[in-house]
One Martini backbone bead per residue (centre of mass of N, CA, C, O) as a GRO file, in nm:
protein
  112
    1UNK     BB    1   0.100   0.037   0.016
    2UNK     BB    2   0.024   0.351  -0.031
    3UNK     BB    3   0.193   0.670   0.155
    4UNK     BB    4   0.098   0.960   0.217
    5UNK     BB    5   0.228   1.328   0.265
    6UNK     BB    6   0.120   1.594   0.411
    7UNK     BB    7   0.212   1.923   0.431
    8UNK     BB    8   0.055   2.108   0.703
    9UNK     BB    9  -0.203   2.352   0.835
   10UNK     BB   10  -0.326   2.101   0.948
   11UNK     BB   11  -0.555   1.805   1.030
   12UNK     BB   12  -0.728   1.866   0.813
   13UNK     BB   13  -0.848   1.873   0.455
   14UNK     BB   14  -0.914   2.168   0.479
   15UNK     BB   15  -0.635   2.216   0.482
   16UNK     BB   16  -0.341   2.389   0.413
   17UNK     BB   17  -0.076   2.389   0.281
   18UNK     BB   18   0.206   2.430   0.334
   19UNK     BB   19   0.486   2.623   0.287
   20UNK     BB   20   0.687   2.415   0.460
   21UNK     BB   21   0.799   2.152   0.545
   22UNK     BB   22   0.920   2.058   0.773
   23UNK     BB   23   0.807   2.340   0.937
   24UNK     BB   24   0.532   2.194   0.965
   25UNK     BB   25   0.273   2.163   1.174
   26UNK     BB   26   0.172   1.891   1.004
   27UNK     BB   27   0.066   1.551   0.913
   28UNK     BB   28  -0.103   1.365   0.634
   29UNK     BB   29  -0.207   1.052   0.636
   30UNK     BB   30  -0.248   0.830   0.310
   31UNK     BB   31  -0.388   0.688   0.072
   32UNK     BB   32  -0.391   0.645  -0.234
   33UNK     BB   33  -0.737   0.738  -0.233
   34UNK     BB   34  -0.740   0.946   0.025
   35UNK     BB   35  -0.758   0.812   0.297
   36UNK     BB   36  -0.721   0.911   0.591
   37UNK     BB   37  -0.494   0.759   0.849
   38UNK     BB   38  -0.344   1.060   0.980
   39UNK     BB   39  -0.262   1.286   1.228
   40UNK     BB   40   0.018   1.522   1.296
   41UNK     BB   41   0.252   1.629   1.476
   42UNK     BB   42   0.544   1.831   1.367
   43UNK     BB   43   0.866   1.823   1.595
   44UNK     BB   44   1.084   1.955   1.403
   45UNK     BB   45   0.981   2.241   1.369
   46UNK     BB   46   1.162   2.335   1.640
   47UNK     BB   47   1.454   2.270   1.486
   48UNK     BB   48   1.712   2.437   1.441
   49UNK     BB   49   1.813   2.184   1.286
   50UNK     BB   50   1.731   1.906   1.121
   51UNK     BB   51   1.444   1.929   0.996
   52UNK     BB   52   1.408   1.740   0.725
   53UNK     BB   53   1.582   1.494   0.899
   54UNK     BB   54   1.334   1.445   1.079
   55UNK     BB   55   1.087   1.448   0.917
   56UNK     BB   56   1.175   1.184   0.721
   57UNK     BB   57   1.194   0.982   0.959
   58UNK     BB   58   0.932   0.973   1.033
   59UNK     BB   59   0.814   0.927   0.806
   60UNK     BB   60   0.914   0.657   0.710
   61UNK     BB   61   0.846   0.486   0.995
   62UNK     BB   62   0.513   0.530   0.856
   63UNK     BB   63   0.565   0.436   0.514
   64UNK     BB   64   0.630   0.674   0.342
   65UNK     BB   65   0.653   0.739  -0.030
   66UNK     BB   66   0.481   1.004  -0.028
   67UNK     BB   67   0.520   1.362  -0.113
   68UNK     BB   68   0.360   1.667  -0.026
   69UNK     BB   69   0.435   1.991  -0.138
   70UNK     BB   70   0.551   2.308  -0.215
   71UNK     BB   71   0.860   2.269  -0.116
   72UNK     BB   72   1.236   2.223  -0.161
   73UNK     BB   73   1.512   2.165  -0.026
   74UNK     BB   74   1.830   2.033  -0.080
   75UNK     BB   75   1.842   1.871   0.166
   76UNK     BB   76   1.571   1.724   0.206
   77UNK     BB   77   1.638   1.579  -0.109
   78UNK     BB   78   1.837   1.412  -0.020
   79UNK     BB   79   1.677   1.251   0.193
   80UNK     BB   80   1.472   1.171   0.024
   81UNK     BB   81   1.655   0.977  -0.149
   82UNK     BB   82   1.713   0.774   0.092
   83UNK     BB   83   1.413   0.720   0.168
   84UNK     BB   84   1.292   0.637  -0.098
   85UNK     BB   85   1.111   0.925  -0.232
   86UNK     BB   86   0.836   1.090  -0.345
   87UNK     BB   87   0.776   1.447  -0.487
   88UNK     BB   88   0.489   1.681  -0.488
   89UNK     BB   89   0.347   1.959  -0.619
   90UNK     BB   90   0.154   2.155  -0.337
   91UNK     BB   91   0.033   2.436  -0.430
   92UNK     BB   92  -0.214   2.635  -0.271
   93UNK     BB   93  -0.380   2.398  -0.133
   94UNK     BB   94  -0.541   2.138  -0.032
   95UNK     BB   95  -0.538   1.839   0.084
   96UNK     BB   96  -0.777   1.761  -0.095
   97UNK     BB   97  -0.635   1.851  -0.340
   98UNK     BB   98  -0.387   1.700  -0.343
   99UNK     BB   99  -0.460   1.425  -0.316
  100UNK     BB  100  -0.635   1.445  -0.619
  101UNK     BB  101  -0.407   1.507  -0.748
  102UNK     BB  102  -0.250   1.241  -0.728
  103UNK     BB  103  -0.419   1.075  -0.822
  104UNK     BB  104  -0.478   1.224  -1.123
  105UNK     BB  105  -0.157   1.336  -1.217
  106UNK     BB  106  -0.136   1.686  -1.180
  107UNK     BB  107   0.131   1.663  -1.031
  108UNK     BB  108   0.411   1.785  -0.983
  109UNK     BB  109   0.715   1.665  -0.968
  110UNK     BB  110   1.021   1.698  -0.792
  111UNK     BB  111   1.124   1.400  -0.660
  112UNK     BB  112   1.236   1.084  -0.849
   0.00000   0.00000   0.00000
């Protein structure tokens, strides 16, 4: 099964993409068909450095193999690439509008 996350500002569906992947103050995990299936605060958010390597340790080990974000920094990038994840630009939208648009491949590749 393939789980998604979305880089969150807030824990509901209609809650906005945030704004940065890392220091997004929730993130919103579904399944492929965009059932949502968990939100959390991510508490990588508060720290001075290694946010980006914080947030995607987290994601991994809830088996995350998508994410969904506005932007991702080079840090991120390369994080991202070790977790052997993808990720796709959801810039400007809500979570279900993220979601509805992976599902339906109209989301920009971001990286892998």
């Amino acid at each position: 099964m393939i789980r998604i996350a979305v880089a969150a500002s807030g824990k509901e569906e209609t809650s906005q993409v945030a704004d940065r992947f890392a220091r997004a103050p929730f993130f919103i995990i579904a399944d492929e068909e965009g059932n949502i299936l968990e939100a959390f605060e991510n508490d990588a958010g508060a720290e001075q450095h290694g946010a980006a390597s914080k947030a995607l340790m987290t994601l991994s080990q809830k088996q995350v193999s998508v994410l969904l974000a506005p932007r991702m920094g080079p840090n991120a990038l390369g994080f991202l690439q070790q977790a052997n994840m993808e990720a796709f630009c959801a810039d400007g939208m809500t979570v279900r509008q993220a979601l509805d648009g992976y599902k339906n491949s109209s989301l920009e590749k971001i990286a892998k």
